[in-house]
Backbone bond lengths (Angstrom), bond angles and torsions (degrees), N, CA, C in turn:
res aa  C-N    CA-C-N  psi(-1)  N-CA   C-N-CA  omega(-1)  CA-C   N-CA-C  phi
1 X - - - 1.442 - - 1.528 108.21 -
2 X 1.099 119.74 128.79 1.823 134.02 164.97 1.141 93.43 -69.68
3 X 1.645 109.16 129.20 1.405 131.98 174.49 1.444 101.69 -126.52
4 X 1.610 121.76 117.21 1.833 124.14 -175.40 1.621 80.96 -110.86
5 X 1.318 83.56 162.73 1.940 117.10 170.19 1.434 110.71 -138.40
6 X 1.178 100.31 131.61 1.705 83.00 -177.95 1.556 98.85 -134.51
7 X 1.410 129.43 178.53 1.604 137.87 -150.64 1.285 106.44 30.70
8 X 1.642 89.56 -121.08 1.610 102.98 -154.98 1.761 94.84 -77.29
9 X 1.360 142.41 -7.03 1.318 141.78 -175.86 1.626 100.09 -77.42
10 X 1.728 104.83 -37.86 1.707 93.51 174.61 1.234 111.88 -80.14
11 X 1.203 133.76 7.38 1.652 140.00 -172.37 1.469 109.10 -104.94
12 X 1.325 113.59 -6.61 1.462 129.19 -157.15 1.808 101.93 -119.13
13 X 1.154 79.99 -58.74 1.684 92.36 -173.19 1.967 110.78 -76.44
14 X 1.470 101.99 -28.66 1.362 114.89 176.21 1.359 139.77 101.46
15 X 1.472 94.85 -10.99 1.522 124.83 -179.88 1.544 103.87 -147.19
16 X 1.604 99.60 159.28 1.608 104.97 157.01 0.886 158.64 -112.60
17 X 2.142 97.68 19.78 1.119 85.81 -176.75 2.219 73.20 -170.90
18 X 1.364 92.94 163.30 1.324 77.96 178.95 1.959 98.03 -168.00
19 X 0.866 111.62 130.85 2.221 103.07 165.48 1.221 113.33 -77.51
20 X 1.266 102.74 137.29 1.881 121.98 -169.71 1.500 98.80 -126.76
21 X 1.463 100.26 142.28 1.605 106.48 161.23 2.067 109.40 -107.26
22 X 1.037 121.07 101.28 0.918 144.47 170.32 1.461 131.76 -84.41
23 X 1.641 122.30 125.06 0.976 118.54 157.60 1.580 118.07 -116.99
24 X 0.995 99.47 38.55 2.141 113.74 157.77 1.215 105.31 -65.62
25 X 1.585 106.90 132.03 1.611 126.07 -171.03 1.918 83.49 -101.76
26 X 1.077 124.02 -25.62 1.434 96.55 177.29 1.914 92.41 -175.12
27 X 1.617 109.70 178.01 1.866 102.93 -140.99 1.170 99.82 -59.55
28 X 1.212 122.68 -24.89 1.812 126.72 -137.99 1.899 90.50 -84.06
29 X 1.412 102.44 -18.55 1.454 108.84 -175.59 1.045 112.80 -80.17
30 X 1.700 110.79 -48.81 1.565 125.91 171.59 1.509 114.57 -54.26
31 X 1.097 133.31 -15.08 1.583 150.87 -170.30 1.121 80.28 -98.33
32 X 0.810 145.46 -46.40 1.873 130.81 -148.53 1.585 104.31 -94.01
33 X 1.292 98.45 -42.35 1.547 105.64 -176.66 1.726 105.74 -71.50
34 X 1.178 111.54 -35.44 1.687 116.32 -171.77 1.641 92.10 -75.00
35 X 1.385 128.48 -57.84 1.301 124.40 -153.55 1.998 95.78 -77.09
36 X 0.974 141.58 2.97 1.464 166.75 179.48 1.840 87.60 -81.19
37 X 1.206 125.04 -67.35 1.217 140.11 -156.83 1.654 99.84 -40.74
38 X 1.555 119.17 -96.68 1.232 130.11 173.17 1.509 105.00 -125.80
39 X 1.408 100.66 -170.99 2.193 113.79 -176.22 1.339 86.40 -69.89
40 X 1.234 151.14 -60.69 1.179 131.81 -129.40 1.527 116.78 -64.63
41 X 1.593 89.35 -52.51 1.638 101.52 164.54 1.173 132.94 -55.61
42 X 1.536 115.20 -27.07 1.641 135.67 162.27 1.423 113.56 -55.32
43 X 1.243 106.02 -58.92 1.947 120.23 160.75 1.372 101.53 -28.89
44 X 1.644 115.56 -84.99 1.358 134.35 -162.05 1.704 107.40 -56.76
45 X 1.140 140.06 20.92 1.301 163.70 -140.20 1.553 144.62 173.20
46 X 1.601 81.64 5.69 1.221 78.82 -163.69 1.610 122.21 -106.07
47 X 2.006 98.53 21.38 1.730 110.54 175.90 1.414 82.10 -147.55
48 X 1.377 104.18 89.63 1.801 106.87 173.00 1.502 107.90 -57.85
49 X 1.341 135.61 -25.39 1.418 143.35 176.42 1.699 98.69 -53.56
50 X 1.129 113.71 -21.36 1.819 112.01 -170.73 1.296 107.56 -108.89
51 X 1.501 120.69 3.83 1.730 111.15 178.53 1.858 84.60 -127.43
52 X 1.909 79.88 154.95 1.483 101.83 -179.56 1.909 91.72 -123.95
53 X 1.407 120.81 165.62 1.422 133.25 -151.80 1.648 104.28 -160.12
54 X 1.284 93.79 116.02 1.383 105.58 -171.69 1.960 106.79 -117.99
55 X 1.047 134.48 108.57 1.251 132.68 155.64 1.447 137.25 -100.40
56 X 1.478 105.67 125.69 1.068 149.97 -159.68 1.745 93.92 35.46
57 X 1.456 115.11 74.21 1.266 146.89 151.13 1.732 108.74 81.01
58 X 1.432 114.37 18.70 1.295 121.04 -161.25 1.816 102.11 -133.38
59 X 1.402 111.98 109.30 1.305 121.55 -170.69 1.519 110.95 -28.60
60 X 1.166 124.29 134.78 1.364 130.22 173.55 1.783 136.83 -123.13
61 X 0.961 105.47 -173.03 2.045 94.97 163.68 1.600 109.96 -148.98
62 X 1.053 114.29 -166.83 1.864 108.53 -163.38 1.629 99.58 -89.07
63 X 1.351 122.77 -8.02 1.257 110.24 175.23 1.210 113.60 -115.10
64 X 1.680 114.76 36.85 1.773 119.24 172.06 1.707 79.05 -71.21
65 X 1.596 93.76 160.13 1.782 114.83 140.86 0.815 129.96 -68.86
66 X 1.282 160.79 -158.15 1.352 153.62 -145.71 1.769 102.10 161.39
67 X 1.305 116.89 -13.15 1.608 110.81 159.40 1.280 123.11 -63.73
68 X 1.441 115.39 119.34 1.306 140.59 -162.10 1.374 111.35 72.62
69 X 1.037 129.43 23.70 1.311 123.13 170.21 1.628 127.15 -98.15
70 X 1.740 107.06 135.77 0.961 105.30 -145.56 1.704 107.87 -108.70
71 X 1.657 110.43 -21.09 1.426 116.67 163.92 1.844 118.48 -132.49
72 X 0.633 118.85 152.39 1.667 118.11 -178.13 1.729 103.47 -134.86
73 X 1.261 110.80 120.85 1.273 123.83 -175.54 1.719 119.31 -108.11
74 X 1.404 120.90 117.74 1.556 125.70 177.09 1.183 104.31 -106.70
75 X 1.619 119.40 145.16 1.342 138.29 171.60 1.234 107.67 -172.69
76 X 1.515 111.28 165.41 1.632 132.46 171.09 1.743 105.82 -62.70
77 X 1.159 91.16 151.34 1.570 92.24 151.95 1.410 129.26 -76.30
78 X 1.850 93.04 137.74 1.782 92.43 178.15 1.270 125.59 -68.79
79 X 0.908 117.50 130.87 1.813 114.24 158.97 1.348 124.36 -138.17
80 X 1.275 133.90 121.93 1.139 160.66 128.29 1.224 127.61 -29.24
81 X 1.572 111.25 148.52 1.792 122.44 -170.17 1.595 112.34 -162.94
């Protein structure tokens, strides 16, 4: 599975993008298992209220599934002015 980060999550995590072998039944799992990994990812995770989650390019939440899924996307929320 393609895993992107984007803003301050790719500034955090260190990259933007990376392939994972995963057995997350859905994101909130994939979060758990990534932030499991090292701090950085713990950092980049660590006020789920501040990341938004997009799978396979279609807005999501931490309790989508993730069967058949082929990219999972993290970022801040947008805001505009």
């Amino acid at each position: 599975m393609k895993v992107l980060y984007f803003a301050w999550m790719r500034e955090r995590v260190g990259h933007g993008s990376e392939e994972i072998e995963t057995a997350a039944a859905t994101v909130s799992d994939l979060v758990g298992e990534l932030t499991a990994r090292e701090e950085r990812y713990a950092a980049a995770f660590a006020d789920l209220s501040a990341v938004r989650v997009a799978v396979d390019q279609q807005q999501a939440d931490l309790s989508t599934p993730l069967a058949g899924a082929r990219e999972v996307a993290f970022f801040p929320p947008v805001t505009g002015g």
